[in-house]
Every structure is written in C-alpha cells, then in structure tokens.
C-alpha positions as CSV (number, residue, x, y, z in Angstrom):
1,X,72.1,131.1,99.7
2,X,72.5,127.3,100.4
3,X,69.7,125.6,101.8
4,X,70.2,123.7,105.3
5,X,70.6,120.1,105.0
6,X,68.2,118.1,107.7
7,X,69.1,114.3,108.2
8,X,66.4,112.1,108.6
9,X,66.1,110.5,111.5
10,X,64.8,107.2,112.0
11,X,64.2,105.3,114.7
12,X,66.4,102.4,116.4
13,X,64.1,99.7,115.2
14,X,63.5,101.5,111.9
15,X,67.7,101.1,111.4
16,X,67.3,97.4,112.1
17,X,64.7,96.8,110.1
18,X,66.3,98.6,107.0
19,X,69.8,96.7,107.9
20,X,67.8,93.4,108.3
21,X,66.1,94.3,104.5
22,X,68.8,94.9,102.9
23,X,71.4,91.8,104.3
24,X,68.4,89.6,103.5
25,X,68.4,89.9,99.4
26,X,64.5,88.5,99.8
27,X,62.5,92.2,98.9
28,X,62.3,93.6,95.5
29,X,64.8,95.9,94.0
30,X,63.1,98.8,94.3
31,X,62.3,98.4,98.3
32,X,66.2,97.6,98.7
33,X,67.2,100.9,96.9
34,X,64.4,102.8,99.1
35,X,66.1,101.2,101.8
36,X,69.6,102.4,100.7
37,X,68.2,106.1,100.4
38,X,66.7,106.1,103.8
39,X,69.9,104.9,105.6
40,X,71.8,107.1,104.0
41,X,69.8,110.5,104.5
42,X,69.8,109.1,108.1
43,X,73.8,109.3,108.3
44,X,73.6,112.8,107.1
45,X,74.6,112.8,103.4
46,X,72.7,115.1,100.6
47,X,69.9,113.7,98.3
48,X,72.2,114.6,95.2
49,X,75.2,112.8,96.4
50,X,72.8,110.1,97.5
51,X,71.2,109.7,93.6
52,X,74.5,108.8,92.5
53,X,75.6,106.2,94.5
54,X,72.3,104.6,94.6
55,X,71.7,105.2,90.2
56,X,67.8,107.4,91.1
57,X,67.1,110.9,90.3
58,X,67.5,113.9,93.0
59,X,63.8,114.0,93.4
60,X,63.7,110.5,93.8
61,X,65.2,110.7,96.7
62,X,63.7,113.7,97.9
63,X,60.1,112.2,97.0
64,X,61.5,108.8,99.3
65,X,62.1,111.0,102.2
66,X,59.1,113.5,101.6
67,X,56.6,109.8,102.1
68,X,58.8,108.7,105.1
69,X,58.0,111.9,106.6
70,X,54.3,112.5,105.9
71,X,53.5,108.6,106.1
72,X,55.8,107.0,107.6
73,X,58.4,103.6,107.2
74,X,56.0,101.1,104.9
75,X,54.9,103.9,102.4
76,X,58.1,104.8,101.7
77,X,59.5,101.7,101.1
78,X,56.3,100.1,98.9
79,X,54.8,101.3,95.9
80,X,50.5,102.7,96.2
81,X,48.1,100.7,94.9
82,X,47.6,101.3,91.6
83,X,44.2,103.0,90.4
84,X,41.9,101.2,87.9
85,X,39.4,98.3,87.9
86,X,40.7,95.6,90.3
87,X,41.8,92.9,88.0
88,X,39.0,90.0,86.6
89,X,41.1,86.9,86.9
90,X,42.8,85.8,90.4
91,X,45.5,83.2,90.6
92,X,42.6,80.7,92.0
93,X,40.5,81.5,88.2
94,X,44.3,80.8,86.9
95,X,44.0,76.9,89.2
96,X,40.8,76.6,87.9
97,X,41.6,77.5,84.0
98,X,44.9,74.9,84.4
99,X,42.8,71.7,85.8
100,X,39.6,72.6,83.5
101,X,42.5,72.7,80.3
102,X,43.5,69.3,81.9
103,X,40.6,67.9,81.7
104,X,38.9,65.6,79.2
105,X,37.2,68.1,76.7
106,X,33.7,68.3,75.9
107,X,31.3,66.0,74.2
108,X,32.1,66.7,70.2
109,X,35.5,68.0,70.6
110,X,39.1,67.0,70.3
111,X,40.4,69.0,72.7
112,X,40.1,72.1,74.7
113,X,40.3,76.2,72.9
114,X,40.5,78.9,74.8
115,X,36.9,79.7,73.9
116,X,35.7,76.4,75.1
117,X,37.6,77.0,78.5
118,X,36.3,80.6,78.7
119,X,32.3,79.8,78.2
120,X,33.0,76.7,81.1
121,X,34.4,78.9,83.0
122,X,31.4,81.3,82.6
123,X,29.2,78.1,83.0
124,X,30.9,76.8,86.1
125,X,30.4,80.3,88.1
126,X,34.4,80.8,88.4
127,X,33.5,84.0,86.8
128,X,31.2,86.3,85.2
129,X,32.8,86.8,82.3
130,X,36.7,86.0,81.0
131,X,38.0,87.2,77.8
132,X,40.1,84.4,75.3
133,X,43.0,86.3,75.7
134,X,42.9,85.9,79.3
135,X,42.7,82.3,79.0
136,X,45.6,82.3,77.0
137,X,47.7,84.2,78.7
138,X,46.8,82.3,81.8
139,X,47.6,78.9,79.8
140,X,50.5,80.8,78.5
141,X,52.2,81.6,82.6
142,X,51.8,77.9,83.2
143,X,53.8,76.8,80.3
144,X,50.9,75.4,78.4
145,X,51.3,74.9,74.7
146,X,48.0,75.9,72.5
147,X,47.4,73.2,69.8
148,X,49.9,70.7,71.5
149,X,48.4,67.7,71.8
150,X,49.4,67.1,75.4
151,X,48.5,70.5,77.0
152,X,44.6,69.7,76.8
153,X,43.8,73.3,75.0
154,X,44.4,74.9,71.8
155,X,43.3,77.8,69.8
156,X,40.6,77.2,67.6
C-alpha cells in the first residue's frame, strides 16, 4: 500500500522569500539547494523525484521538510550550531596577530616567530593562551610568508 503524499505548504511570504534566495546567487550552496527542496515539496512533487533533480539523498529531503515542519523556515534552511568548545581565536585575535607580525620585533630579535607572536599575545591580554599553530595558520589566511623577510614573522 502506497503511502499518501502531503505537499508542504508554505506560506505566501515564505514563497517570496525562497524565490528572492535563490534569484539572488548571495547564500551558500547548501541553503539554495534547501531552498530548491522546499519549493518543490510545496508544488506537490515526491521527495524521491525531488533527490534527483536537486543531486541529495531521499532522506535528505525528507529530514529538510521534517525541520521545516517541527521548526520552522530558518532551521531548515541553516545548518545547527555545531557542538564543542567555542573556538580560542576570533577574527579580532586574527587583526591583532597581523599588526603585532607587522610590527618591529622585539629587543634581541631579527624578526617575529610565531612563538614570539603567541607569548605577546599572551602578554598583551588578547588571549589567555594561543597555540603556534594557531598563529600560523592565522598568518597563513592573511597570505603571510614565515621566514620572508618582508612578512615581519617567521618560524623559529
């Protein structure tokens, strides 16, 4: 026996939104896709036939609608939060690591590491504590060169 298919059915200013979203080609793949898959279980057609035309799995789909329906429009577009220890180093510690590599270095050295730059910014009271390899992979984002003599940091 077949189960009963059951459109979804949004609201008028939910449509618009969704239309507006995906005409505007500014929101991340995966909320335009979401996007997709709610439109289309609004106009009536199957989360199978749906999967394939949008390149997700069945219960993709069916999870999409399943958050639409118990939490409405904003979960089912965006990803939760993920779980875990909220992250050490902000984009202002990444400012701050950038002008402190910029800067002349210490008294007694040639130039920045990125253990100098993590104990100053320890010092400084940017942060309690920031690992080497966060400092290099922040001086890494920014398209800083370690050991270059014009980036102002290197390894040691």
């Amino acid at each position: 026996m077949a189960r009963k298919k059951h459109p979804l059915a949004l609201k008028e200013e939910e449509i618009q939104q969704l239309r507006q979203m995906l005409s505007s080609g500014r929101y991340p793949s995966r909320e335009i896709a979401r996007a997709q898959v709610l439109l289309k279980l609004h106009a009536g057609a199957t989360p199978t036939a749906i999967a394939q035309e949008v390149f997700l799995q069945p219960s993709t789909v069916s999870g999409i609608k399943r958050r639409y329906l118990s939490e409405g429009l904003e979960r089912a577009l965006k990803d939760a939060p993920r779980s875990g220890a909220p992250a050490k180093v902000t984009e202002f510690h990444e400012a701050d690591v950038t002008a402190l590599a910029c800067s002349t270095p210490p008294e007694g050295n040639g130039q920045w590491t990125v253990e100098l730059l993590s104990d100053k910014m320890v010092q400084l009271g940017y942060t309690e504590g920031v690992s080497p390899s966060s400092i290099r992979r922040i001086l890494k984002k920014v398209n800083s060169s370690p050991g270059s003599k014009n980036s102002g940091a290197s390894e040691s």
